[in-house]
C-alpha positions in Angstrom: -5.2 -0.3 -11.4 -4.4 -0.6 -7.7 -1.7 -0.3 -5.4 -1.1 -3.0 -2.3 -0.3 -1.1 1.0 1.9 -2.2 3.5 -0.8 -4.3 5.3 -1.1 -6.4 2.1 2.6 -6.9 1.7 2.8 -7.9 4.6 0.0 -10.2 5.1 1.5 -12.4 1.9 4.7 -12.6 4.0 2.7 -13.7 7.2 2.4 -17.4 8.1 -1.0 -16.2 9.4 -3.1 -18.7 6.9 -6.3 -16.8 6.9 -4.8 -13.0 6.1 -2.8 -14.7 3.6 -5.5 -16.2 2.1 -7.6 -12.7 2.4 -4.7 -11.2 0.6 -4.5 -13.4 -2.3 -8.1 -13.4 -3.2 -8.2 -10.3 -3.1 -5.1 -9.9 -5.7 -6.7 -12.9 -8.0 -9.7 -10.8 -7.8 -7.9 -7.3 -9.2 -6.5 -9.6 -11.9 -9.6 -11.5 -12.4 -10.5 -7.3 -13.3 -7.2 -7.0 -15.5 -5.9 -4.5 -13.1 -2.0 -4.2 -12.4 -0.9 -4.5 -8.9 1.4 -2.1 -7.6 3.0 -0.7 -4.5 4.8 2.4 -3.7 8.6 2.6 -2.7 7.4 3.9 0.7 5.3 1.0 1.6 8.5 -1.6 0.9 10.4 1.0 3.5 7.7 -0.1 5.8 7.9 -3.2 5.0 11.6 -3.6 5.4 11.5 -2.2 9.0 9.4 -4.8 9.7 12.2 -7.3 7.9 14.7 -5.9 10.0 12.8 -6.2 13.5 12.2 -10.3 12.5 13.1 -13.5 14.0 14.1 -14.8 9.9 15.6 -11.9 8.1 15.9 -14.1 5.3 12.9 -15.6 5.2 11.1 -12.5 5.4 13.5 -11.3 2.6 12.8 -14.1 0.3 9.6 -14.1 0.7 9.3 -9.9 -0.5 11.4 -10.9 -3.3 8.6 -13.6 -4.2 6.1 -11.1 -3.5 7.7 -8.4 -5.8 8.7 -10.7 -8.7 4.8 -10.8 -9.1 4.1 -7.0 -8.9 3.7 -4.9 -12.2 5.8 -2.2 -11.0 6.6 -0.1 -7.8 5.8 3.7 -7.9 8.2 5.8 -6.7 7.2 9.4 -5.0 6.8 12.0 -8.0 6.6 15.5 -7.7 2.9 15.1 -8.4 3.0 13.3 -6.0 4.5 15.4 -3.4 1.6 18.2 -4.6 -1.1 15.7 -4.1 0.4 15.0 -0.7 0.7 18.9 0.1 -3.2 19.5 -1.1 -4.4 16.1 1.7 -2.2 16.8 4.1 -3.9 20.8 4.5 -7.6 19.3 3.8 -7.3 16.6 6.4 -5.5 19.3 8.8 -8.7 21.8 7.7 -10.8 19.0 8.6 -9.2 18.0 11.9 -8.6 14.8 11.2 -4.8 14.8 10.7 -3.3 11.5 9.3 0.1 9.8 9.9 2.5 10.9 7.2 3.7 7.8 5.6 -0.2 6.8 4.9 -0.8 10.4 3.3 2.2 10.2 1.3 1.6 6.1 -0.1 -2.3 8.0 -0.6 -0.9 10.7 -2.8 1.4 8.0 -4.5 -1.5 6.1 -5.7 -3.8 9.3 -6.5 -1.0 11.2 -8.7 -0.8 7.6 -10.7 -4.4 7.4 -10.9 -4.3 3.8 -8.8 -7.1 2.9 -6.2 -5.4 1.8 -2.7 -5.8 -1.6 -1.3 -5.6 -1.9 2.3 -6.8 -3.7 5.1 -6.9 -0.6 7.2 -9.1 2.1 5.1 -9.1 3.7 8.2 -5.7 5.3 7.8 -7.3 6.7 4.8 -10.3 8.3 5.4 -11.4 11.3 4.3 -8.4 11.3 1.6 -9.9 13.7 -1.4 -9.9 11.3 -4.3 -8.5 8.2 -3.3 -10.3 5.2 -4.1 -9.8 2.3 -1.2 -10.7 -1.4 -1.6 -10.5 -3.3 1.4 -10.4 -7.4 2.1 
């Protein structure tokens, strides 16, 4: 199964044709696989600062709604989760390559639910202990 991050979310609410596009084929792809697509609750709080900062609110908000009537489910942050989180956060720290706190926490979302992470940015998750990234 895989979970959309933020980027993807947000590139299906972009009028940007070609990242649109990008995003699409790659969901008709993970279908094309039978996987689910998911998100986590903390990449639709990213996403709705980004509604908040627009030009067409309700655009923006019609458009998630769209988007989300098509998802499988959205994972919320378990405490699995929140150990998952604990256990990448130390590594990455061990490691010195410390990462921004909402991408470790969507990362241990998708690992404690046993989803790979799509993203258009794998490197916000690099070096992330058993996470699985697809990018487009």
């Amino acid at each position: 199964m895989a979970c959309l991050d933020t980027t993807v979310l947000i590139d299906l609410l972009r009028s940007n044709p070609e990242w649109r596009s990008r995003a699409l084929e790659k969901i008709k792809e993970m279908a094309s696989r039978g996987e689910a697509n998911v998100t986590t609750r903390l990449n639709l709080a990213e996403v709705y600062v980004g509604i908040e900062l627009s030009l067409d609110r309700e655009r923006d908000e019609a458009c998630l709604r769209g988007v989300l009537d098509h998802l499988d489910a959205v994972l919320e942050f378990a405490d699995s989760a929140a150990q998952v989180y604990g256990e990448t956060t130390a590594h990455l720290r061990r490691i010195g390559r410390p990462a921004g706190n909402m991408d470790v926490l969507i990362a241990a979302t998708a690992i404690a639910a046993g989803h790979s992470l799509v993203t258009r940015n794998p490197s916000h998750f690099a070096d992330m202990p058993h996470l699985r990234v697809e990018t487009y």
